[in-house]
NUBA-678759 format. One record per residue (C-alpha): x, y, z; residue number from 1. Coordinates in Angstrom, 1 decimal, decimal comma. Each point is the difference from the previous one (the first is absolute). Layout:
+--------+--------+--------+--------+
|      u |      v |      w | kolmar |
+--------+--------+--------+--------+
|      X |      Y |      Z |    NUM |
...
+--------+--------+--------+--------+
***
This chain:
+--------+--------+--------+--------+
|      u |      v |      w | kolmar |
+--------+--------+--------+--------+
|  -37,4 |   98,7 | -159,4 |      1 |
|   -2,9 |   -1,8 |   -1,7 |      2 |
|    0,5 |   -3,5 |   -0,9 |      3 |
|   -2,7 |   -2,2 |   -1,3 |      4 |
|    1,1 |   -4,2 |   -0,5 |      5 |
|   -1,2 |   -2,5 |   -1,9 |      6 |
|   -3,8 |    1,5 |   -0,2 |      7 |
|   -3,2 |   -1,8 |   -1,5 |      8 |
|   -3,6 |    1,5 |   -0,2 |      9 |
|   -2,8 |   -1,9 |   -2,1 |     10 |
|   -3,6 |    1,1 |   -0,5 |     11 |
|   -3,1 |   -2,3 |   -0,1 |     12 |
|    1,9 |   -2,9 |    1,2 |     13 |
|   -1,7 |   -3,1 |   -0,5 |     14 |
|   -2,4 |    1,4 |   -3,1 |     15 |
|    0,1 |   -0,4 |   -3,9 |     16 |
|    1,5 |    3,8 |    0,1 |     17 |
|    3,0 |   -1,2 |    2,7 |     18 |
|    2,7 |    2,7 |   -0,7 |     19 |
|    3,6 |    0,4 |    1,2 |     20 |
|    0,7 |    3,5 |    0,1 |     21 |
|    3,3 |    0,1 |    2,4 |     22 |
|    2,2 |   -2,3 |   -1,1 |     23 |
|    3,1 |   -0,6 |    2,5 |     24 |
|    0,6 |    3,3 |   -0,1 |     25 |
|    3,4 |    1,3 |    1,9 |     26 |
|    1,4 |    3,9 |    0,1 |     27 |
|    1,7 |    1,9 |    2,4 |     28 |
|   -0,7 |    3,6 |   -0,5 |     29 |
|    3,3 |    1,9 |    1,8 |     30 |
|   -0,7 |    3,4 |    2,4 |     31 |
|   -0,5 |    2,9 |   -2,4 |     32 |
|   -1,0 |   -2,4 |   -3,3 |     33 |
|   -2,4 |    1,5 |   -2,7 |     34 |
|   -1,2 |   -2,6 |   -1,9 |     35 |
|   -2,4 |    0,4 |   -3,2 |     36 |
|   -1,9 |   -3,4 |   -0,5 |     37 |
|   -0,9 |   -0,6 |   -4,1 |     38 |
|   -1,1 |   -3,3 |   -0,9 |     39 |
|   -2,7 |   -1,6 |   -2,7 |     40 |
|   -3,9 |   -0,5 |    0,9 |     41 |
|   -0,6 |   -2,0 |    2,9 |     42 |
|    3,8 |    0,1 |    1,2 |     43 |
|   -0,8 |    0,3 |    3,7 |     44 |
|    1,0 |    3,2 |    0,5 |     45 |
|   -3,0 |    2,0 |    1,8 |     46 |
|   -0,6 |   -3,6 |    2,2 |     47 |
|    4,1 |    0,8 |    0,7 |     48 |
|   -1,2 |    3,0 |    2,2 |     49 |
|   -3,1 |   -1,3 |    1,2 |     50 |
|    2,0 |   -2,6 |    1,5 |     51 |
|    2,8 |    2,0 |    1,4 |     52 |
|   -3,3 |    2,8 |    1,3 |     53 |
|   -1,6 |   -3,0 |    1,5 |     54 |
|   -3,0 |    0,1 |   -1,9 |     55 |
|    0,5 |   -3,4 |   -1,3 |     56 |
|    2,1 |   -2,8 |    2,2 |     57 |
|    2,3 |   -2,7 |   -2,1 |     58 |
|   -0,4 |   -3,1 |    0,2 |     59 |
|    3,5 |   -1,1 |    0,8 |     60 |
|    3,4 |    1,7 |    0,0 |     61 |
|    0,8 |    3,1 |    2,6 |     62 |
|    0,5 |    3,6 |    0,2 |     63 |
|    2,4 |    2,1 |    2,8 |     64 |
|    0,5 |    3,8 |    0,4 |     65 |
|    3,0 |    1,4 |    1,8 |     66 |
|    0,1 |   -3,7 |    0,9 |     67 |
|   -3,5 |   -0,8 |    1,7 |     68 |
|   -1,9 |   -2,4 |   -1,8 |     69 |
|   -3,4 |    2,0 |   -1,1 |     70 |
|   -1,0 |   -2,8 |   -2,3 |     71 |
|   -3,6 |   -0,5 |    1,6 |     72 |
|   -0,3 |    4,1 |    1,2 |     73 |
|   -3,1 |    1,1 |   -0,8 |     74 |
|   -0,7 |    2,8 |   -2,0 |     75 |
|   -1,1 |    1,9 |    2,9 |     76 |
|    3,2 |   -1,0 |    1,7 |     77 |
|    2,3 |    0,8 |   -3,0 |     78 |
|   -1,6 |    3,3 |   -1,0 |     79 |
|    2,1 |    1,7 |    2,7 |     80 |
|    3,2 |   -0,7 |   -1,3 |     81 |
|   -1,2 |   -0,4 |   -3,8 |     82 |
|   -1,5 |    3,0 |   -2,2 |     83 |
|   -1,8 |   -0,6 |   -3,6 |     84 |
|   -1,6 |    2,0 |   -2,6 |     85 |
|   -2,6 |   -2,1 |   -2,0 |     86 |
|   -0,8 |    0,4 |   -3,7 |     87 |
|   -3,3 |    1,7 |    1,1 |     88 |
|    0,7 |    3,5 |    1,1 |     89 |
|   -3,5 |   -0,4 |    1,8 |     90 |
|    1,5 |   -2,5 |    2,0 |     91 |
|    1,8 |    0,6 |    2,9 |     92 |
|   -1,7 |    3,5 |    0,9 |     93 |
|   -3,2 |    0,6 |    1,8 |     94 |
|   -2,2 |    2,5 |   -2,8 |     95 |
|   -2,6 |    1,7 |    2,6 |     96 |
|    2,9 |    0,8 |    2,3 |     97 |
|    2,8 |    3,0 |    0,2 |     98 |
|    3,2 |    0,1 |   -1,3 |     99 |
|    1,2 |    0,7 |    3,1 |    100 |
|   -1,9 |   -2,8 |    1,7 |    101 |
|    1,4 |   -2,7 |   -2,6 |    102 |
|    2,9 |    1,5 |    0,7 |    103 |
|   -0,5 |   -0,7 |    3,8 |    104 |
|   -1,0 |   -3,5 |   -0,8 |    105 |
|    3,6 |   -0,6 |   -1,5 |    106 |
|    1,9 |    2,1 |    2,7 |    107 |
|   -1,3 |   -2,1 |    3,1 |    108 |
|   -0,2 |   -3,6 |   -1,8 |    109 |
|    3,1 |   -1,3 |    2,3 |    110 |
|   -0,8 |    2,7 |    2,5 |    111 |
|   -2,3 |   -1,2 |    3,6 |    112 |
|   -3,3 |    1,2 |   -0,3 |    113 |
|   -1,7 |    2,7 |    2,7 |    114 |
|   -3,3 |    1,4 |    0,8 |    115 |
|    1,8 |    3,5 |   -1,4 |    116 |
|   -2,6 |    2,0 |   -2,1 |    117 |
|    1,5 |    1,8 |   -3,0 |    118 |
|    3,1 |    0,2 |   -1,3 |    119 |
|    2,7 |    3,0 |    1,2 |    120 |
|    1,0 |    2,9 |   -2,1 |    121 |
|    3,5 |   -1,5 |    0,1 |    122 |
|   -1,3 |   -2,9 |   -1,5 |    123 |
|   -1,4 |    1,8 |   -2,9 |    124 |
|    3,3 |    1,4 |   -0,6 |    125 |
|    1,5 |   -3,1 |   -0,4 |    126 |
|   -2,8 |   -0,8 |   -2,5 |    127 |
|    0,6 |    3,3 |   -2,0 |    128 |
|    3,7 |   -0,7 |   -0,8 |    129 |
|   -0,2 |   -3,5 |   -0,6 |    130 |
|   -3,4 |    1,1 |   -2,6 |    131 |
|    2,4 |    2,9 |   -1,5 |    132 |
|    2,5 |   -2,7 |   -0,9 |    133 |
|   -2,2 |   -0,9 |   -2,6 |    134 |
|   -0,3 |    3,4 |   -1,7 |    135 |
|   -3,9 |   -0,2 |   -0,5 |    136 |
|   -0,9 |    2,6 |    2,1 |    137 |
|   -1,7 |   -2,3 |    2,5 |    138 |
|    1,6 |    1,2 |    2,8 |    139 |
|   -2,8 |    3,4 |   -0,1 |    140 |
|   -2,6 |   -2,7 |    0,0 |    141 |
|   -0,1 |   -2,4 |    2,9 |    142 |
|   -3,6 |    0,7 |    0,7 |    143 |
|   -0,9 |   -1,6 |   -3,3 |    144 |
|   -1,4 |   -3,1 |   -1,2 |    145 |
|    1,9 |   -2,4 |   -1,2 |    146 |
|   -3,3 |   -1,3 |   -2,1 |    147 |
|    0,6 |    4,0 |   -1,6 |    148 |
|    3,5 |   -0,9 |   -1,3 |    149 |
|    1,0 |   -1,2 |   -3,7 |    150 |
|    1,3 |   -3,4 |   -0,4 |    151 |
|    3,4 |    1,1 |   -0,5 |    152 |
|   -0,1 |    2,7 |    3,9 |    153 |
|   -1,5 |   -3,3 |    1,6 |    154 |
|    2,9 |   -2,7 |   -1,1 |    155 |
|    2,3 |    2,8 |    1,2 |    156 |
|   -1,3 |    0,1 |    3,1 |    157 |
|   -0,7 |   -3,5 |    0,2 |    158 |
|    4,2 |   -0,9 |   -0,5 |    159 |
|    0,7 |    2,8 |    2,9 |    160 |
|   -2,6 |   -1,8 |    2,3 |    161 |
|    1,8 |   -3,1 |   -0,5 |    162 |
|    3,6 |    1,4 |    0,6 |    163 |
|   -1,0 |    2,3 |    2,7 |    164 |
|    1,8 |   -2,6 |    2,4 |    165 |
|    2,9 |   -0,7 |   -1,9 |    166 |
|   -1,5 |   -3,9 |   -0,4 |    167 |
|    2,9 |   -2,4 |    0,3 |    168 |
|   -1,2 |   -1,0 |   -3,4 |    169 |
|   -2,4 |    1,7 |   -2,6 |    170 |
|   -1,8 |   -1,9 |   -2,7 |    171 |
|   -1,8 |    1,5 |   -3,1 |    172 |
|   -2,3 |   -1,4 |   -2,2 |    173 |
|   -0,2 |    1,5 |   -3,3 |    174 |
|   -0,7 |    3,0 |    1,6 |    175 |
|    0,4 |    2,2 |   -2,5 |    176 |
|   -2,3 |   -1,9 |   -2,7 |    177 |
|   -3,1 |    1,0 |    0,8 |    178 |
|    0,9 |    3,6 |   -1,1 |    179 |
|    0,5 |    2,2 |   -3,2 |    180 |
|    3,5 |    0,0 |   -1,5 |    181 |
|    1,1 |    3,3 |    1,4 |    182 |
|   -1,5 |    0,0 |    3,7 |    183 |
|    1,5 |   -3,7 |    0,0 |    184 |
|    4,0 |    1,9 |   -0,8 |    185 |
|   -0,8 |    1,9 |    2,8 |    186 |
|   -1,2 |   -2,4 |    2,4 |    187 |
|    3,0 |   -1,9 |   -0,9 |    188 |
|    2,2 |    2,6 |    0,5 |    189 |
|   -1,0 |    0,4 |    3,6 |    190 |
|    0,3 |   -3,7 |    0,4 |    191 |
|    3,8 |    0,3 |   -1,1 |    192 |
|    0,0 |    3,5 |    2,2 |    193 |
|   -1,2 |   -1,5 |    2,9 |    194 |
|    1,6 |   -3,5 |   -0,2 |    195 |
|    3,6 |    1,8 |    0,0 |    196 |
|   -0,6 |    2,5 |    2,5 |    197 |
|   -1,3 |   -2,1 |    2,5 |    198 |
|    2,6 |   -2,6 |   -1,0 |    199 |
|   -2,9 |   -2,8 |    0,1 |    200 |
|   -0,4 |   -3,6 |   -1,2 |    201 |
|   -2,2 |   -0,6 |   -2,7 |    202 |
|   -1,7 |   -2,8 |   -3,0 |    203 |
|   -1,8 |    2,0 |   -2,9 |    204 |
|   -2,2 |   -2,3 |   -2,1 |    205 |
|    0,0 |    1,9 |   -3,1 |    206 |
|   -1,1 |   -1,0 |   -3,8 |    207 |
|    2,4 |    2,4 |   -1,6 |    208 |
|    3,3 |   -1,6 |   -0,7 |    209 |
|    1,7 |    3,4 |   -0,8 |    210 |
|   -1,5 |    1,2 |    3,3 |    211 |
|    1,7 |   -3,2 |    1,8 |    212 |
|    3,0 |    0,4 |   -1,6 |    213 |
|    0,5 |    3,7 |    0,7 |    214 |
|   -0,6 |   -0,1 |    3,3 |    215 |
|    0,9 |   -1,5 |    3,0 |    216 |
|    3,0 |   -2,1 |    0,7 |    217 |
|   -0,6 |   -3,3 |   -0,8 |    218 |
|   -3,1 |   -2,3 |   -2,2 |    219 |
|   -1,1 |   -3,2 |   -0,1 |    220 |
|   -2,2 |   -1,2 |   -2,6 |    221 |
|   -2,7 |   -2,9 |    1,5 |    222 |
|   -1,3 |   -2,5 |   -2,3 |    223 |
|   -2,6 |   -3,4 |    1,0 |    224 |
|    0,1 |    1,2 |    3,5 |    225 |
|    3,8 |    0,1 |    0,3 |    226 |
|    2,8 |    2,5 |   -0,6 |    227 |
|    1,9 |   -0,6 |   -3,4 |    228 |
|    2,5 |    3,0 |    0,4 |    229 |
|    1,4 |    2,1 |    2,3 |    230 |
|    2,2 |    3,0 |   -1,4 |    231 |
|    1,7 |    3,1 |    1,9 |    232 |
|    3,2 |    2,2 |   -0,2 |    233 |
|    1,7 |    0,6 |   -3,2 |    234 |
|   -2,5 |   -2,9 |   -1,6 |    235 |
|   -3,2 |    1,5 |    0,7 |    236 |
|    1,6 |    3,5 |   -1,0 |    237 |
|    1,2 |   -1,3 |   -3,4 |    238 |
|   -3,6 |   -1,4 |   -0,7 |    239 |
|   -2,6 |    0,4 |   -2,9 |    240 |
|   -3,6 |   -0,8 |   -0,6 |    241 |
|    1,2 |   -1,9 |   -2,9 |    242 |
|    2,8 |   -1,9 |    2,2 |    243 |
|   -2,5 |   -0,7 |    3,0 |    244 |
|   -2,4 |   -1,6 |   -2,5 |    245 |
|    2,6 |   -2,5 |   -1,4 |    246 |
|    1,2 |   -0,8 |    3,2 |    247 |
|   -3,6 |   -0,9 |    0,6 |    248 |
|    0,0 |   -1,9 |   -2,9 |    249 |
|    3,4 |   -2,3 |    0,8 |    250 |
|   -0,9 |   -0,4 |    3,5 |    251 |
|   -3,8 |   -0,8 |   -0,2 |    252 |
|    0,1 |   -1,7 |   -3,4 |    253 |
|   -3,4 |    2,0 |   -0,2 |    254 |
|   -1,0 |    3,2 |   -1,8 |    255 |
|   -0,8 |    2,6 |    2,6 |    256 |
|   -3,7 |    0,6 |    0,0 |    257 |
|   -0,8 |    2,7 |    1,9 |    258 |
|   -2,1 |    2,4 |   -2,6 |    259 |
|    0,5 |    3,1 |    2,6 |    260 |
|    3,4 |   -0,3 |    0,8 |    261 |
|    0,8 |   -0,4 |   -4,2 |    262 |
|   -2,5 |    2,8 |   -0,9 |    263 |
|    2,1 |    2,7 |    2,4 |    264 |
+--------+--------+--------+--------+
***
């Protein structure tokens, strides 16, 4: 579905602090895939997703969806087939509007614009059972702020913005670390929840191995901007911590150093 080949991206090119971040990267990430990315300090993982959002463009090496090349896509361009849910649950949400009107943001984001005022009561329906789906209760409140909510209500609503239109492909960014250890279970829970249901594509940058391990159906471990592992089926199911961290060790020839990642 998604396959990235042979992929460099460098920073401050031509300076002292020149750094290769990408380094001839390849993966082809199959219809229905969810991946967990792990990997040490400064792997390349969150310059991964900017590069498949479009936020950043490679230097060399390509990138096709479904086929069509959307190496050079803009991020304008590719944020109607691609969802994502940063690390920041004040990101992606607009605090001093509705619910229901970030809602409506989502909803007509691949949808031809009108001079229409408002929004239909039909429409709000469809924003009342897709907000019920979280179990928050949000679904009674889609005349409130979304400045009003906790962290925890705005990631939530946040991940259900950006898989309003079933994306073709959904990245997320750590999304859960920003938040306390038990709205962060339930956040992920709904990521898993919605994920299945919807039967969607999707990376997860996370810095909990366990996390990586337990879910999804395949992970790859990045290291120096390349990927060092790539582990699904029966192998990813039969993995440990303590296994993924050796396997580190024999691949990279490096200690993992990633103080997060080892401290959950």
């Amino acid at each position: 579905m998604l396959e990235i080949k042979n992929m460099n991206k460098s920073f401050n090119v031509g300076t002292v602090n020149e750094k290769q971040v990408i380094s001839d990267l390849s993966i082809t990430v199959n219809d229905g895939d969810f991946i967990t990315i792990i990997g040490s300090n400064g792997a390349g993982k969150s310059t991964l997703l900017n590069l498949i959002a479009g936020t950043y463009m490679p230097d060399s090496g390509s990138m096709a969806l479904d086929g069509e090349d959307i190496t050079y896509h803009s991020e304008i361009k590719k944020a109607r087939y691609i969802g994502r849910v940063f690390q920041d649950p004040m990101m992606g949400t607009a605090a001093d509007m509705w619910i229901e009107e970030n809602l409506a943001l989502a909803y007509r984001r691949t949808k031809t614009r009108g001079i229409k005022w408002g929004m239909s009561n039909k429409e709000r329906e469809i924003y009342r059972k897709q907000l019920s789906r979280l179990g928050l209760g949000l679904e009674n409140s889609l005349n409130k702020k979304m400045g009003l909510l906790s962290g925890g209500q705005r990631q939530a609503v946040t991940l259900l913005m950006a898989t309003l239109q079933k994306p073709k492909v959904l990245l997320l960014d750590e999304h859960t670390a920003a938040l306390d250890p038990k709205t962060a279970a339930i956040v992920l829970e709904l990521t898993k929840q919605i994920i299945e249901e919807d039967n969607l594509t999707a990376l997860m940058v996370t810095h909990n191995m366990q996390n990586a391990i337990d879910i999804g159906n395949r992970l790859i471990m990045m290291h120096n901007g390349k990927i060092i592992m790539d582990i699904s089926g029966e192998d990813k199911k039969k993995l440990t911590v303590e296994m993924l961290l050796r396997k580190f060790s024999e691949v990279s020839g490096e200690e993992f150093a990633n103080d997060r990642a080892l401290l959950s």
